[in-house]
C-alpha positions as CSV (number, residue, x, y, z in Angstrom):
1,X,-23.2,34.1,-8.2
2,X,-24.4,34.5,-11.8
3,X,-22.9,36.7,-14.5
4,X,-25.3,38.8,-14.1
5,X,-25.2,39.5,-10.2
6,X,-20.8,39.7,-10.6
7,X,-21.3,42.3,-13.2
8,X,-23.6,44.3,-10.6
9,X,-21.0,44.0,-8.3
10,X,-18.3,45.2,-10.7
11,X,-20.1,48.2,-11.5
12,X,-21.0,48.7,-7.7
13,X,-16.7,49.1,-7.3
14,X,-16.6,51.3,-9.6
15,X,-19.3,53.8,-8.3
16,X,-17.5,53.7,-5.6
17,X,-14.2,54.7,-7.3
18,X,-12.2,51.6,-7.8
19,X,-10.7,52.3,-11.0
20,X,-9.7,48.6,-11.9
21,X,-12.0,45.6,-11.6
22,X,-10.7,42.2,-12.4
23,X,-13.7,39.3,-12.4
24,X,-12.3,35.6,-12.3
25,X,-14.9,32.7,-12.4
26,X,-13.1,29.8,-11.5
27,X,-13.7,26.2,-9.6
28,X,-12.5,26.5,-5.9
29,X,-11.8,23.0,-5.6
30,X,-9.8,22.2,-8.8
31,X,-6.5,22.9,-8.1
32,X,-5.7,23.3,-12.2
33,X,-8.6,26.6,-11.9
34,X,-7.3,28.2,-8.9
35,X,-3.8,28.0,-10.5
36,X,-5.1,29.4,-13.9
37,X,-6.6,32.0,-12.3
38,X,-3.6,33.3,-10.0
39,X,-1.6,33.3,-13.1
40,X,-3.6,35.1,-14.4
41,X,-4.1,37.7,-12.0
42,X,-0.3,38.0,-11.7
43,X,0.4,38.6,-15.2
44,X,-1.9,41.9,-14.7
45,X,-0.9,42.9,-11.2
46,X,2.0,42.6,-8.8
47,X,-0.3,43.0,-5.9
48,X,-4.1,42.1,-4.6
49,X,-5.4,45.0,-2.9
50,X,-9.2,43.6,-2.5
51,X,-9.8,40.0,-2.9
52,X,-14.2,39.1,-2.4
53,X,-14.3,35.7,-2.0
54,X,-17.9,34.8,-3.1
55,X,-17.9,30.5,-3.2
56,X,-18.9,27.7,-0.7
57,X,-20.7,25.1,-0.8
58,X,-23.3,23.3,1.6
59,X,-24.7,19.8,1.2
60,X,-27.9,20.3,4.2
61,X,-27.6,16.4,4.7
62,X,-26.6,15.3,8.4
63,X,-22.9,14.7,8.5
64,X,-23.5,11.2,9.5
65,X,-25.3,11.1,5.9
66,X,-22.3,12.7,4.2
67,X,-20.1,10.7,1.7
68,X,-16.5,11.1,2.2
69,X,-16.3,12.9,-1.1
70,X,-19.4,15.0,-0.1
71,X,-17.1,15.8,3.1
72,X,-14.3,16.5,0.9
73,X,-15.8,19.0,-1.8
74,X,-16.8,20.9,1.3
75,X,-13.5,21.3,2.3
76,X,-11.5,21.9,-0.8
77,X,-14.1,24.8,-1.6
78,X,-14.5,26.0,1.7
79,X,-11.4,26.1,3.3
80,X,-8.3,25.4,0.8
81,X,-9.8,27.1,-2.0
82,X,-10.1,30.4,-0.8
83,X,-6.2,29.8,0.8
């Protein structure tokens, strides 16, 4: 999502009464981000009410053409980064 779209999206939650909108653009599947970020978040709430989760990432190659790392940037950003 660009800056551009996330902003649209911000104002969207807005229109539709949220009064407080926090935007985090952060790496899924660098452990270092993710952990920036929650601090980050924490230092301004207690609690996550709404959490959008807008990152994944697909390589269109076979999986008998993927690279173990290939495999493994799929899974860090698609599954553990989001938990």
């Amino acid at each position: 999502m660009s800056a551009e779209q996330a902003q649209k999206v911000m104002e969207e939650c807005r229109r539709f009464g949220a009064t407080e909108v926090l935007l985090l653009k952060l790496q899924l599947e660098n452990n270092a981000s993710l952990q920036a970020a929650t601090e980050e978040l924490f230092r301004k709430y207690d609690h996550i009410d709404i959490l959008i989760n807008n990152a994944g990432t697909l390589l269109p190659n076979p999986l008998a053409d993927k690279t173990l790392e290939e495999i493994s940037l799929q899974i860090q950003t698609n599954l553990e980064g989001p938990i």
